[in-house]
Backbone as CSV, one residue per row, in Angstrom:
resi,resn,N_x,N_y,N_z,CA_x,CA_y,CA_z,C_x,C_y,C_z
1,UNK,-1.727,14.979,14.254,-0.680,15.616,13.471,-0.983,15.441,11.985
2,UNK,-0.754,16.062,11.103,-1.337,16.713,9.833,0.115,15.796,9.061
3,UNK,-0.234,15.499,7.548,0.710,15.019,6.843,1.975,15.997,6.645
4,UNK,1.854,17.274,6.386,2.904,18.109,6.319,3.992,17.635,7.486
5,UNK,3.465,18.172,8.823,4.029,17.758,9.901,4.958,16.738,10.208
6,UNK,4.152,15.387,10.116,4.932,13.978,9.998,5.741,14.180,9.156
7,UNK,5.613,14.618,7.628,6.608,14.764,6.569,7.705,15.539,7.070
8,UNK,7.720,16.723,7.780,8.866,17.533,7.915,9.793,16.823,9.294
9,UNK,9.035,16.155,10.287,9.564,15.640,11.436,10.480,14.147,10.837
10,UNK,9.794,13.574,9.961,10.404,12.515,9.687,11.595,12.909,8.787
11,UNK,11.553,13.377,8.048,13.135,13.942,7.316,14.053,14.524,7.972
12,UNK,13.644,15.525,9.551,14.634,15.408,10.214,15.264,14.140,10.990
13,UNK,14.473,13.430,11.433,14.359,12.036,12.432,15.358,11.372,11.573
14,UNK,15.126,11.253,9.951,15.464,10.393,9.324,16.812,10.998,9.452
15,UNK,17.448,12.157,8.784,18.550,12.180,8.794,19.454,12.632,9.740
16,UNK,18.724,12.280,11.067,19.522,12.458,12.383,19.975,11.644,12.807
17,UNK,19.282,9.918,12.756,19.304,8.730,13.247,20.572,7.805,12.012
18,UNK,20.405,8.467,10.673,21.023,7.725,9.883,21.358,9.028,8.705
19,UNK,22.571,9.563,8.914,23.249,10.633,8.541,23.346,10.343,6.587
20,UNK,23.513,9.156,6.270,23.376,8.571,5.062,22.013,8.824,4.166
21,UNK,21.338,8.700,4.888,19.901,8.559,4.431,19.051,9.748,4.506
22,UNK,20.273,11.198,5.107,19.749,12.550,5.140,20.396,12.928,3.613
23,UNK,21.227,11.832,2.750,21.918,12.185,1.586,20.966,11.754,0.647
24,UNK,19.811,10.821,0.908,18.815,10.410,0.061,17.953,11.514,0.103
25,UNK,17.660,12.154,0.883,16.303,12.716,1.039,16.814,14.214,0.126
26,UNK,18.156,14.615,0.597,18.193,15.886,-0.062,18.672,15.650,-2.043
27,UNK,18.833,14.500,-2.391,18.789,14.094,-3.719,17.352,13.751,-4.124
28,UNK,16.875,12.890,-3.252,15.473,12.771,-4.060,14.386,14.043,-4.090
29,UNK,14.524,14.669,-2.861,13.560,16.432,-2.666,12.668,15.865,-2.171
30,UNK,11.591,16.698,-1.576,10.219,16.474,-0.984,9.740,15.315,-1.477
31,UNK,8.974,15.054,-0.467,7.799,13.374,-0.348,6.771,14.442,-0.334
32,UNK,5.916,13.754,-1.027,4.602,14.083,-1.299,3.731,13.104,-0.646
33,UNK,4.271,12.339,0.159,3.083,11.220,1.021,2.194,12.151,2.190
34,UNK,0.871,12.007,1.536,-0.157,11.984,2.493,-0.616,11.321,3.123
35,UNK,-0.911,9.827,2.623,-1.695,8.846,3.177,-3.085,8.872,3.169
36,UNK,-3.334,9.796,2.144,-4.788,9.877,2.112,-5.521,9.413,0.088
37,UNK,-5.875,8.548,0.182,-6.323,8.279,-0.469,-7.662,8.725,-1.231
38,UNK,-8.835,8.872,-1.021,-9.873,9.654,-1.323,-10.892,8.466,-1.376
39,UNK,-10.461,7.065,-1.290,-11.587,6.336,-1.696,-12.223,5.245,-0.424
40,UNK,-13.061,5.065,-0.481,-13.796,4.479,0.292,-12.831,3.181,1.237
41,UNK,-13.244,2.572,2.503,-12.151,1.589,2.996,-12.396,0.213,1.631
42,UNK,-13.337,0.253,1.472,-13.832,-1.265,0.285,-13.195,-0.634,-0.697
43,UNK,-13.470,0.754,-1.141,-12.999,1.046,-2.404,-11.330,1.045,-2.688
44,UNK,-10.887,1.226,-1.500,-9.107,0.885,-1.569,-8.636,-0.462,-1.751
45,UNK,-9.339,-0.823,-1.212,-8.895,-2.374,-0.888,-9.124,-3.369,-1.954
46,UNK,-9.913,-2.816,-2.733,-10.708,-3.325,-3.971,-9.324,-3.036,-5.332
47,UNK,-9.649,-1.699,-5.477,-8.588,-1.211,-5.934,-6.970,-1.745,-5.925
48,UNK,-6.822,-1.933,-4.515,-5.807,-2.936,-4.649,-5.552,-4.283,-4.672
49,UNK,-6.417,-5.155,-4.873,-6.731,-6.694,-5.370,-6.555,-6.332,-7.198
50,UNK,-7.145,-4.954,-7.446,-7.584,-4.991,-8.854,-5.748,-4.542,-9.441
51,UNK,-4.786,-4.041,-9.108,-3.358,-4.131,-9.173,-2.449,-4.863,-9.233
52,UNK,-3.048,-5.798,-7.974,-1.814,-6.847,-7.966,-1.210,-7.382,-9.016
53,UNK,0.442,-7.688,-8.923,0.586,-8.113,-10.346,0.550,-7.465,-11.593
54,UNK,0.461,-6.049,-11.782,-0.366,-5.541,-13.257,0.841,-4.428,-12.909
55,UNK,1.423,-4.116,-14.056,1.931,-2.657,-14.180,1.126,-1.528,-13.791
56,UNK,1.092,-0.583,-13.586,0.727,0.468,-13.001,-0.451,1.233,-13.669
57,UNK,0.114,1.610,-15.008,-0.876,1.896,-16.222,-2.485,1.114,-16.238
58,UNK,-1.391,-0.195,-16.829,-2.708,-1.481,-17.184,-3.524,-1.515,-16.219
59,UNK,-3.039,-1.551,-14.457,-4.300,-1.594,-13.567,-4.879,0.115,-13.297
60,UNK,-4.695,0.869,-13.585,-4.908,1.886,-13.837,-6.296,1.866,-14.440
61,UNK,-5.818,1.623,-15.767,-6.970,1.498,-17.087,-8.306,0.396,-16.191
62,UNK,-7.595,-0.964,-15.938,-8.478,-1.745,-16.091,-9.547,-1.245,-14.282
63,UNK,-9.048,-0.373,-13.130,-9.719,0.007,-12.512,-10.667,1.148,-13.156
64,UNK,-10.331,2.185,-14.106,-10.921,3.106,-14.339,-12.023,2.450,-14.789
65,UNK,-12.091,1.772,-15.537,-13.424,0.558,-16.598,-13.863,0.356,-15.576
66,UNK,-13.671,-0.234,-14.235,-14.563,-0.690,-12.887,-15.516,0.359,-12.557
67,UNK,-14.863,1.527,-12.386,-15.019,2.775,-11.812,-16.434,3.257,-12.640
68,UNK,-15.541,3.323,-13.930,-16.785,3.766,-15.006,-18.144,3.151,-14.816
69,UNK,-18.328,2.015,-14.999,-19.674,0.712,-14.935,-20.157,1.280,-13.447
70,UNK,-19.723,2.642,-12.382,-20.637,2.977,-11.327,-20.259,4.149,-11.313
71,UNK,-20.487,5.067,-12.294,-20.523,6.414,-12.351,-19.343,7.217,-12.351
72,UNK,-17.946,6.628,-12.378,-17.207,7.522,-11.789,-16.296,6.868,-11.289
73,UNK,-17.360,6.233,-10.122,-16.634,6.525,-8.771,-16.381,4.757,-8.158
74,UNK,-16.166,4.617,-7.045,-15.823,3.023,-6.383,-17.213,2.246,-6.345
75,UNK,-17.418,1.411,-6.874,-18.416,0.499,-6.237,-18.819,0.465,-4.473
76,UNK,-19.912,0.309,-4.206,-20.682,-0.428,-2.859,-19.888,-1.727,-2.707
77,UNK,-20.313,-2.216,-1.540,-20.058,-3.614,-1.577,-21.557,-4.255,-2.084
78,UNK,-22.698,-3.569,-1.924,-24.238,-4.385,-2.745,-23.981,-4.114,-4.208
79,UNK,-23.404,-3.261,-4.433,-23.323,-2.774,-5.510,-22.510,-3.518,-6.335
80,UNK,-21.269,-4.127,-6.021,-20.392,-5.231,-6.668,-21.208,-6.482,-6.835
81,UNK,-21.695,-6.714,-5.584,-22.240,-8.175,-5.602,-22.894,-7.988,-6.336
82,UNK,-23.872,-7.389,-7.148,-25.205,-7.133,-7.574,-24.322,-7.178,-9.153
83,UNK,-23.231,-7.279,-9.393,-22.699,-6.684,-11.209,-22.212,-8.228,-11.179
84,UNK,-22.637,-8.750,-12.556,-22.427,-9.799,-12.729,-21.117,-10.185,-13.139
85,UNK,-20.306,-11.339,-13.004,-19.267,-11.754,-12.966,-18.878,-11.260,-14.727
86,UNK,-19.565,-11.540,-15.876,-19.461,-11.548,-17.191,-18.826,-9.663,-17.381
87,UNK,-19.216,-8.752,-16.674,-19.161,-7.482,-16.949,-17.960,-7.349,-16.044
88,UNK,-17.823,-7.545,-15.409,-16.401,-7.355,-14.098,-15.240,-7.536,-15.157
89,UNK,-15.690,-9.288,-15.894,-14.240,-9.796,-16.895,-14.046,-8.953,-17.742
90,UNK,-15.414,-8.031,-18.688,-15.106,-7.960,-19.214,-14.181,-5.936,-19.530
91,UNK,-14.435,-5.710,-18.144,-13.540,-4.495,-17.699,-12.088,-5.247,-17.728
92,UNK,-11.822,-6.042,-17.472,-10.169,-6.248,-17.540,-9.773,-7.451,-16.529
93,UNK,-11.184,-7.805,-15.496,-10.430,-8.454,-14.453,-10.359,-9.570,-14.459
94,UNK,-9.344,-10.574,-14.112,-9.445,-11.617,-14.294,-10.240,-12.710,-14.055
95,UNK,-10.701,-13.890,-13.848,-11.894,-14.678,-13.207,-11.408,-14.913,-11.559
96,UNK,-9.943,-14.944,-11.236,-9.780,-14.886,-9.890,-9.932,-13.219,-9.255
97,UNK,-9.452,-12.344,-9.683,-9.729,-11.424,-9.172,-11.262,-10.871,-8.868
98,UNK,-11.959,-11.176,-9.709,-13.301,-11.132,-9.641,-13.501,-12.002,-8.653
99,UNK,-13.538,-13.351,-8.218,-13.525,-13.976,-6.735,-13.283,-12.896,-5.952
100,UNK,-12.038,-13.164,-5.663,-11.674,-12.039,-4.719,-12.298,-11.400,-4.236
101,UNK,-12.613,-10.297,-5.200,-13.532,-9.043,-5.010,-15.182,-9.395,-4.549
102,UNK,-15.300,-10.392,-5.416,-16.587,-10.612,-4.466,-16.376,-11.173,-3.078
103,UNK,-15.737,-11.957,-2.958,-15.586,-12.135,-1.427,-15.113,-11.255,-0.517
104,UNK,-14.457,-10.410,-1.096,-14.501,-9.119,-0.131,-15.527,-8.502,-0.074
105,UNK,-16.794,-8.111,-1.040,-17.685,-7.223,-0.959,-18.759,-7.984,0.181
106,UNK,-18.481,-9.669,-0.258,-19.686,-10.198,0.916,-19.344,-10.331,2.083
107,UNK,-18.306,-10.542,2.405,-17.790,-10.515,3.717,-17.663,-9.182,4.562
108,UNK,-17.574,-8.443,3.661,-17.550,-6.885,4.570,-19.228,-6.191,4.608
109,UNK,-20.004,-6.622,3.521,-21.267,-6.437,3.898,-22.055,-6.935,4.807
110,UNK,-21.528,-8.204,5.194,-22.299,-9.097,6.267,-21.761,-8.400,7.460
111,UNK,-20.930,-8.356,7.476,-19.673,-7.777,9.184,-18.898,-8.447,9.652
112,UNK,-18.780,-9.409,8.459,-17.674,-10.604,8.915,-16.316,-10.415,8.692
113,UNK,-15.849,-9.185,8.343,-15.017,-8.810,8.568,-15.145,-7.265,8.653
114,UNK,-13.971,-6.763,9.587,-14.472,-5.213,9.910,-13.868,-4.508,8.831
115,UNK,-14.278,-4.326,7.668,-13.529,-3.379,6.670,-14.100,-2.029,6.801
116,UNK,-15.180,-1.718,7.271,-15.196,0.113,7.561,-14.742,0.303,8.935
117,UNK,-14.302,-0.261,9.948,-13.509,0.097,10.898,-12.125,-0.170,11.050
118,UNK,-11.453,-0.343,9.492,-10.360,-0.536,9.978,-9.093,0.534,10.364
119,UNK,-9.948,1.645,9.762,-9.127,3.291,10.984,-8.971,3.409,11.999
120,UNK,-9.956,2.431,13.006,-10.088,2.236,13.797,-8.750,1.163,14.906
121,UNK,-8.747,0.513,13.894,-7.738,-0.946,14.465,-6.122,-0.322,14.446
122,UNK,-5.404,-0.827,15.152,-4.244,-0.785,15.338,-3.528,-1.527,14.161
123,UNK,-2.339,-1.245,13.730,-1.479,-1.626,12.487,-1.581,-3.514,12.472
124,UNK,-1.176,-4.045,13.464,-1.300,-5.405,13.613,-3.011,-5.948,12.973
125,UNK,-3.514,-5.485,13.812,-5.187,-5.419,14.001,-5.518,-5.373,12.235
126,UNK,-5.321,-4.366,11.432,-5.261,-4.227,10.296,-5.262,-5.254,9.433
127,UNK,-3.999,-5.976,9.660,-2.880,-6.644,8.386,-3.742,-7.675,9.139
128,UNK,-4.098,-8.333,10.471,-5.194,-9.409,10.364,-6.584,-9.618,10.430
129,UNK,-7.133,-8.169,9.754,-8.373,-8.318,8.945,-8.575,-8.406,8.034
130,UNK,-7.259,-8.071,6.957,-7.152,-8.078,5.822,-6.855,-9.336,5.111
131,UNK,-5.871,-9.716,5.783,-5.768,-11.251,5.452,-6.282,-12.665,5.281
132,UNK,-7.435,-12.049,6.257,-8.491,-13.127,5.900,-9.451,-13.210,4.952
133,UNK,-9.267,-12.355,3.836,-10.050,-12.332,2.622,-8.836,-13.045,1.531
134,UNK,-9.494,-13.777,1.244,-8.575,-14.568,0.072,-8.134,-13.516,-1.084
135,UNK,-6.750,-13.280,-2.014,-6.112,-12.854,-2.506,-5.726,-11.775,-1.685
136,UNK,-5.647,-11.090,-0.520,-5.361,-10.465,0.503,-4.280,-10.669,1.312
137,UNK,-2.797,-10.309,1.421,-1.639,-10.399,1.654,-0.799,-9.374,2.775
138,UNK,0.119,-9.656,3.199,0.656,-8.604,3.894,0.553,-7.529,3.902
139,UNK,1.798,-7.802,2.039,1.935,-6.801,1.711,0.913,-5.771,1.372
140,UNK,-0.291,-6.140,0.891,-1.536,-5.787,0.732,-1.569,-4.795,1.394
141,UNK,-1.848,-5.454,3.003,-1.902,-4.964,4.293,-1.320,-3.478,4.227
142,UNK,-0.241,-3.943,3.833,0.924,-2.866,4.353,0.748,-1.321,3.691
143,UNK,0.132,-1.551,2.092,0.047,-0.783,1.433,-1.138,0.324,1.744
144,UNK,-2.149,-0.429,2.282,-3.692,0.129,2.742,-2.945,1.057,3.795
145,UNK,-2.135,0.290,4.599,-2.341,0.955,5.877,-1.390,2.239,5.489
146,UNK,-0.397,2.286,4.550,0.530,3.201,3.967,0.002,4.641,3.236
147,UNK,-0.519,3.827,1.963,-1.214,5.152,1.058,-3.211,4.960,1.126
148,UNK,-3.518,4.845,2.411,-5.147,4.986,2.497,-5.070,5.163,4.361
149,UNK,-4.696,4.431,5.316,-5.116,4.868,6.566,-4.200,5.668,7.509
150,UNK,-3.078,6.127,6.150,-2.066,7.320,6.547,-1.113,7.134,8.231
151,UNK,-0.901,5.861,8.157,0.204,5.205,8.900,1.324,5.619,8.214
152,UNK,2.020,5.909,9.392,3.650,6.830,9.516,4.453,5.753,9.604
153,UNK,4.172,4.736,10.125,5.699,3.557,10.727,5.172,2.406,10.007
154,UNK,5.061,2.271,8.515,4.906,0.423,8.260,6.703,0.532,6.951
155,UNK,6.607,-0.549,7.420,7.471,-0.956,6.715,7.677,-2.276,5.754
156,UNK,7.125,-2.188,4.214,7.051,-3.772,3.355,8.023,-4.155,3.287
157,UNK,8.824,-4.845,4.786,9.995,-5.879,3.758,9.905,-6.661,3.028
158,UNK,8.389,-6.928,2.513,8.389,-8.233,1.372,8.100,-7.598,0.023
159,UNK,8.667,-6.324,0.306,8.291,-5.420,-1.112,9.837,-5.478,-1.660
160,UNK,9.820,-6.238,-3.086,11.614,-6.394,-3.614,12.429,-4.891,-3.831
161,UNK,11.498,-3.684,-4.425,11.611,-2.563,-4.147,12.584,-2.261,-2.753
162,UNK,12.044,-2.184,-1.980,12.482,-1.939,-0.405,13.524,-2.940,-0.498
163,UNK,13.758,-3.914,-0.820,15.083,-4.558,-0.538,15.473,-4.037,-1.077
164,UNK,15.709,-4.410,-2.594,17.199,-3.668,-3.416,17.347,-2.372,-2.717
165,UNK,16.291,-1.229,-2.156,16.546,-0.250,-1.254,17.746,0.202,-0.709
166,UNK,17.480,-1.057,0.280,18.373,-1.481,1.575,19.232,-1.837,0.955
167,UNK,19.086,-2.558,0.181,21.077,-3.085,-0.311,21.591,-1.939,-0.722
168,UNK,20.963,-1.394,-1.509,21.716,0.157,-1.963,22.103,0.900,-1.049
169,UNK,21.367,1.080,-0.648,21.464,2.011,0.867,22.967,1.698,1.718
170,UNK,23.004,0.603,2.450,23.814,0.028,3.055,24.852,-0.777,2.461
171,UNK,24.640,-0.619,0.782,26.204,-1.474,0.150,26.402,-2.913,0.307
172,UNK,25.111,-3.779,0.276,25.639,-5.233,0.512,25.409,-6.205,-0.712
173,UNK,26.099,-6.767,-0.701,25.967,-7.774,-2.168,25.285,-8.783,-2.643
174,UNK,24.842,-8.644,-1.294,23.425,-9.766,-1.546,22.086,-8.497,-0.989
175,UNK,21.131,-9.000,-1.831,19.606,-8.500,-1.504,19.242,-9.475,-0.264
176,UNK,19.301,-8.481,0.553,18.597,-8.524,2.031,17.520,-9.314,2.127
177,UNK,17.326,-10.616,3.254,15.746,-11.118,3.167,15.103,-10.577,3.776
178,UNK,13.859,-10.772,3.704,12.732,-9.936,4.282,13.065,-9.429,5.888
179,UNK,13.271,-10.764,6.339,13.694,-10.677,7.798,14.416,-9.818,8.098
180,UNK,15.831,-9.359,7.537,17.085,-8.298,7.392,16.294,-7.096,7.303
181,UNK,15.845,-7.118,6.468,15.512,-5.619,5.605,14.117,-5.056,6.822
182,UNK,13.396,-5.595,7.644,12.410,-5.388,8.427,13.391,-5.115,9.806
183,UNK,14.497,-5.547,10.026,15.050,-5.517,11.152,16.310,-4.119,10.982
184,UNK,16.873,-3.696,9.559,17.259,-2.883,9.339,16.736,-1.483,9.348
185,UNK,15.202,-1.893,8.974,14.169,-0.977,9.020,14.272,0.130,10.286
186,UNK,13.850,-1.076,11.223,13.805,-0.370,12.658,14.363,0.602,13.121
187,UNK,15.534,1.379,12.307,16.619,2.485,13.165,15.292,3.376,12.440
188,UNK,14.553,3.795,11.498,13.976,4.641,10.719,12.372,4.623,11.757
189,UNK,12.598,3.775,12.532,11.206,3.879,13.165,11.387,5.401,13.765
190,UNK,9.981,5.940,14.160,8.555,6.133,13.682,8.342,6.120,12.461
191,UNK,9.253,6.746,11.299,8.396,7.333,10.526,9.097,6.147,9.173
192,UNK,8.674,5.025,9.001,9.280,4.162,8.456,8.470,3.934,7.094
193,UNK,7.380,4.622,7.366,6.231,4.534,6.011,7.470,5.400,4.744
194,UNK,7.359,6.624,5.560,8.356,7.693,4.796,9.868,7.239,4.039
195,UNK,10.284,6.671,5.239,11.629,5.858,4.587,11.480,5.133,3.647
196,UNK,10.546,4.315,3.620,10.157,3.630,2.545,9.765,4.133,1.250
197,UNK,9.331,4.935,1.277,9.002,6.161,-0.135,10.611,6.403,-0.695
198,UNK,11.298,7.265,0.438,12.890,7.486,-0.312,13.514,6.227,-0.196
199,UNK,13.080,4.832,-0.107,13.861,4.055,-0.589,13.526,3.764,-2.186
200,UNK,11.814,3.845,-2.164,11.744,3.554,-3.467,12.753,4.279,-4.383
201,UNK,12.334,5.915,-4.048,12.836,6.664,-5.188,14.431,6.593,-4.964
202,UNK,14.898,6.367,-4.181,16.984,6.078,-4.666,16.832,5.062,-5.356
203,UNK,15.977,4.474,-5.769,16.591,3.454,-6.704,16.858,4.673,-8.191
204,UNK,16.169,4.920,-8.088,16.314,6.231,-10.031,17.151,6.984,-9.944
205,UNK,18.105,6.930,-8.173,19.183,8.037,-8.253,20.251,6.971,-8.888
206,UNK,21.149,7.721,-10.207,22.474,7.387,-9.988,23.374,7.289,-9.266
207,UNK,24.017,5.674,-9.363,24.900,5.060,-8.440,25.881,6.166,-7.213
């Protein structure tokens, strides 16, 4: 099934299952989620170590400088290892993120971890290949599998975004813990990637 598809099935799903949340979708207008990213499985994943933490812009900039130093486009994983730590910093990245990144490039070059099959793996399967690369997180997880391996049903409850969401959404006065907000999730299953998009954007709707 094609992104259009999922997109149009899930906005009905969504506002069939939860009549409220058919009031988000027709305020916020079309999702533009594809799930397709354009960049390599290393090159996403890279990309998103090189974010964490950083406003949007700033890691923006400081990936484009990565990008630049290999034509353009995403680094190899020989190709990272091979750029010396001094030129990495001095694109923007920090001395841990630069770890990071190299330990992702060597570990996925050896095969010690499956990072070009992870289209392959099931959502679980995913979030624990990913995790075993140091600076590599759930949420991480969650995001790859969201806007790069074009998964329909994840849901970041450890994204504060997605809470305040849910509190909005449902009117409660306390911000939801992760646990809540993952278990609230569930009425939006299948298409929970999607829900998660119009949760972001109700936050910019007025009250």
């Amino acid at each position: 099934m094609n992104a259009a598809s999922i997109r149009q099935r899930a906005r009905a799903h969504l506002a069939q299952v939860d009549p409220a949340f058919g009031d988000i979708i027709r305020r916020v207008g079309r999702c533009p989620w594809d799930g397709s990213s354009g960049h390599t499985h290393f090159g996403f994943v890279l990309r998103s170590i090189v974010y964490q933490q950083l406003s949007g812009a700033a890691a923006g900039t400081i990936f484009g400088r990565v990008q630049a130093m290999y034509g353009g486009r995403s680094p190899t994983e020989p190709e990272l290892l091979a750029t010396r730590t001094q030129q990495l910093r001095k694109a923007g990245l920090s001395s841990r993120k630069v770890e990071y990144a190299k330990e992702l490039a060597a570990r996925s070059h050896s095969g010690e971890i499956a990072l070009h099959e992870l289209h392959t793996l099931p959502d679980d399967q995913v979030i624990e290949t990913l995790v075993r690369v140091r600076g590599i997180g759930r949420w991480t997880a969650q995001m790859v599998m969201m806007f790069h391996l074009a998964r329909p049903d994840v849901f970041p409850e450890l994204d504060l975004g997605i809470q305040k969401g849910v509190q909005k959404h449902l009117g409660l006065r306390r911000l939801p813990t992760p646990e809540r907000t993952a278990k609230e999730g569930l009425r939006w299953a299948p298409y929970r990637t999607i829900a998660a998009w119009y949760l972001w954007r109700s936050l910019e709707l007025p009250a």
